[in-house]
N, C-alpha and C positions, 0 to 999 in steps of 0.2 A: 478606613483601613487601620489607622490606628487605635479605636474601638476595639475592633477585630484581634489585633497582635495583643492588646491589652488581656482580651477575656480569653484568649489562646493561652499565654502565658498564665495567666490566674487559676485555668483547669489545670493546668501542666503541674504548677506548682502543689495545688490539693490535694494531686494524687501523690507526691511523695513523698506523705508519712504511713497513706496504706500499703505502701510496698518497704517502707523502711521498718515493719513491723515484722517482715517476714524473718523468720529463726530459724537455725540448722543446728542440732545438737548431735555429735558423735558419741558414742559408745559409752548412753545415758546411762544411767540405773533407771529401772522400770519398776516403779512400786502402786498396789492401791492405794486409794483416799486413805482409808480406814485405817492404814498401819504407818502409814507415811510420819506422825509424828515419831512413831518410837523406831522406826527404820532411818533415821536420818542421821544417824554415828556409824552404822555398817549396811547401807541397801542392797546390797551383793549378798546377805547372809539371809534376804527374805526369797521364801521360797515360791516354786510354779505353782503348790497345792495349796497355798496361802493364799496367794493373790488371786486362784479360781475358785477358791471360797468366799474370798472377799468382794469379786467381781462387781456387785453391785454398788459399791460404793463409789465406783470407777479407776479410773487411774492414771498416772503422772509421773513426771520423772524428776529426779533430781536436778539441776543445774552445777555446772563446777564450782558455782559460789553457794550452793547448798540449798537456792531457792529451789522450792517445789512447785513445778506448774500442772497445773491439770486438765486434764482431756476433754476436749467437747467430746458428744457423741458419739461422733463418728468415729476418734479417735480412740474412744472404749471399745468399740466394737472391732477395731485394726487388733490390738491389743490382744483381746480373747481369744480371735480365731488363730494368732499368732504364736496363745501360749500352748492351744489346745493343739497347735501340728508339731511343737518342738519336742525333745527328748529332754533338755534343761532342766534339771532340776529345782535351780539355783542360778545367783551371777545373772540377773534376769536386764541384759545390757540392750538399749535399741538403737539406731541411729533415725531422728526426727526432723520431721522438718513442719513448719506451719506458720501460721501468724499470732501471736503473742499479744496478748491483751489484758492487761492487769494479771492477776495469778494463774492464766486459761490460755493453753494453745489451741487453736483448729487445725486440728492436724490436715496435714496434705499429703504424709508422706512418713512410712515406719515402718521398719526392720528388724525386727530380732536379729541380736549378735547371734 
């Protein structure tokens, strides 16, 4: 039995850095790869026809400490279809949520402001 409680405990434990990975960012700036360096003193000033030009490159948001994290897949494709329904010009703000893995979220979850 105490086997048991040992290796119960030992799963238990392993899973809580894949969930302490999970991130929620509010009313991120949403920029491409590709401009992301020179958008990082104003990313509210890069635009919707920018970033659907740039679409391939993919895309990522700011952080409040300025880190840039960028999208898996899936989360490039949240993005596109999200710029291509908005009227937004500009100000291209989302609120995110995913799991965070060195400079890369998986997103799970994204809203254009």
């Amino acid at each position: 039995m105490k086997k048991f409680a040992a290796l119960a405990l030992f799963v238990g434990m392993s899973a809580l850095p894949a969930l302490a990975a999970t991130e929620t960012f509010k009313d991120a700036p949403v920029v491409d790869v590709n401009c992301s360096p020179k958008a990082t003193a104003d990313p509210d000033s890069h635009t919707k026809a920018c970033a659907l030009k740039c679409e391939k490159s993919g895309f990522g948001i700011y952080t409040s400490d300025k880190k840039f994290l960028k999208f898996d897949a899936d989360g490039n494709k949240k993005v596109v279809e999200a710029l291509q329904a908005t009227d937004k010009k500009d100000h291209l703000r989302a609120d995110v949520s995913g799991d965070v893995s060195g400079d890369t979220i998986k997103v799970s979850s994204f809203k254009l402001q």
